[in-house]
C-alpha positions as CSV (number, residue, x, y, z in Angstrom):
1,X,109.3,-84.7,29.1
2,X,113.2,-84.6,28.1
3,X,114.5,-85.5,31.6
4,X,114.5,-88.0,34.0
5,X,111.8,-86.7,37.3
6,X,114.9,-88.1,39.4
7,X,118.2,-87.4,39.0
8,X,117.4,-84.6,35.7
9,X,119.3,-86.7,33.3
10,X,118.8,-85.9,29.8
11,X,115.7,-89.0,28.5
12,X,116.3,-91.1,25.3
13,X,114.4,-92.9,23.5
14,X,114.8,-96.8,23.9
15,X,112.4,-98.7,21.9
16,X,110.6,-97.7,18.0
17,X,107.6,-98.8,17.1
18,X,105.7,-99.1,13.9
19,X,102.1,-98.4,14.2
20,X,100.9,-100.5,11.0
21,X,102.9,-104.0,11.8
22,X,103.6,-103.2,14.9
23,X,107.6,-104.3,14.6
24,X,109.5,-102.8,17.5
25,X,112.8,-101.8,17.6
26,X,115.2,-101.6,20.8
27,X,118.0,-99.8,21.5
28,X,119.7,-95.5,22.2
29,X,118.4,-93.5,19.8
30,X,118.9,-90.1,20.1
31,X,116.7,-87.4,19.5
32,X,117.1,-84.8,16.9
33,X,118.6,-81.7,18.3
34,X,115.4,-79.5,17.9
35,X,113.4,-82.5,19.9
36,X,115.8,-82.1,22.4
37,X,114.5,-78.3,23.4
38,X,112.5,-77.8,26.0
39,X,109.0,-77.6,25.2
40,X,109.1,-73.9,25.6
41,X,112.1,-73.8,22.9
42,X,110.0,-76.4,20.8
43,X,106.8,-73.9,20.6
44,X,109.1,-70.8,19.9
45,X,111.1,-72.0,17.2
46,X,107.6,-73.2,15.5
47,X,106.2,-70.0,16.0
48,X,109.1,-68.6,14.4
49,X,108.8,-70.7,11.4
50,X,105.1,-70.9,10.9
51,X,105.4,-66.6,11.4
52,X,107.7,-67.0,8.2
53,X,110.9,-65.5,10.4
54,X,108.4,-62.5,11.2
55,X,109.1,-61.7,14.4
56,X,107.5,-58.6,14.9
57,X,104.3,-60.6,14.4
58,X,105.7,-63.8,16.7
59,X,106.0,-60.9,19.5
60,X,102.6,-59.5,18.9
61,X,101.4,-63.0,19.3
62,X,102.8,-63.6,22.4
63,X,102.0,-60.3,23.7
64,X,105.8,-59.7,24.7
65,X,107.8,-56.8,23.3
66,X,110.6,-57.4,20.3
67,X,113.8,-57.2,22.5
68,X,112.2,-59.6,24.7
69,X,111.7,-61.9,22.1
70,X,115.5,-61.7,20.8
71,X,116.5,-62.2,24.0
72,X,114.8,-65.6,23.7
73,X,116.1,-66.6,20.2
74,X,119.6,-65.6,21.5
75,X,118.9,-68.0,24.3
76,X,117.3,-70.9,21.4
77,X,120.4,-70.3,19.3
78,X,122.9,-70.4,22.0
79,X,120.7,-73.6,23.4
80,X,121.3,-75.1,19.4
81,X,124.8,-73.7,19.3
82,X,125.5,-76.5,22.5
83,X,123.3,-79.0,21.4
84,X,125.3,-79.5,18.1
85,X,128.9,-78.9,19.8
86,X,128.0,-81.4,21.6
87,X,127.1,-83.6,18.4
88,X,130.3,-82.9,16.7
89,X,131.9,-83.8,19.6
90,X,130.5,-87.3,19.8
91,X,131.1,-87.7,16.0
92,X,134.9,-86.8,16.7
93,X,134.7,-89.7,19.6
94,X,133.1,-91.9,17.2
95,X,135.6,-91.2,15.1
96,X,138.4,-91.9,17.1
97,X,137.0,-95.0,18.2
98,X,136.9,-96.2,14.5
99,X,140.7,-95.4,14.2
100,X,141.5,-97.4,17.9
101,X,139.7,-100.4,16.1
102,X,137.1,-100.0,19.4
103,X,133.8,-99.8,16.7
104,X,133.5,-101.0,13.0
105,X,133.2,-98.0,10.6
106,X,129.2,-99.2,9.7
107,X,128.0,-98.8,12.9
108,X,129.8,-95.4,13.3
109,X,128.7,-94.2,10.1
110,X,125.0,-95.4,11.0
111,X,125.5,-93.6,14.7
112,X,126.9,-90.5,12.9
113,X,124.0,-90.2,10.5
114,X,121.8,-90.6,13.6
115,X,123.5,-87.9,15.3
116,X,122.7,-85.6,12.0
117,X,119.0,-86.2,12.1
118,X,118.8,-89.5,10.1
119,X,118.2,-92.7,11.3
């Protein structure tokens, strides 16, 4: 599930938690982009890479023709186009925040590593 059942807000993650010592972390994390596909997306792109990038043998697999299946890829890259736009736009924010004095540098260099799959 990536969206709220009631309003269809994007979902994020609020609390981390270790399953050895059990230590729990609250907060906004944000997902990695590729987490934040739809499942459909998610299954597609792992096809893709567990096929090795073959995608007559991805289309065979799904029993849907080739053009079919670039038509979805061109709809998964556009969808990853967005999703990192958007990114790079809330890095720029972050950015500017740091230069209005609104955020210390640290916490928007932690929330920009975040927002480039680290954490």
């Amino acid at each position: 599930m990536h969206h709220c059942a009631i309003c269809q807000a994007s979902l994020e993650v609020a609390r981390l938690t270790c399953p050895s010592c059990r230590v729990s972390l609250e907060g906004r994390f944000r997902l990695p982009r590729l987490a934040r596909l739809s499942a459909d997306e998610q299954r597609l792109a792992e096809r893709v890479l567990l096929a090795g990038g073959n995608l007559k043998a991805v289309a065979q697999e799904l029993g849907i023709s080739y053009p079919t299946l670039r038509k979805r890829l061109d709809v998964l890259r556009r969808t990853l186009g967005e999703l990192q736009q958007s990114d790079r736009d809330a890095e720029d924010a972050l950015l500017k925040a740091v230069e209005n004095d609104e955020i210390a540098a640290e916490e928007a260099a932690r929330l920009i590593e975040e927002l480039n799959g680290g954490a």
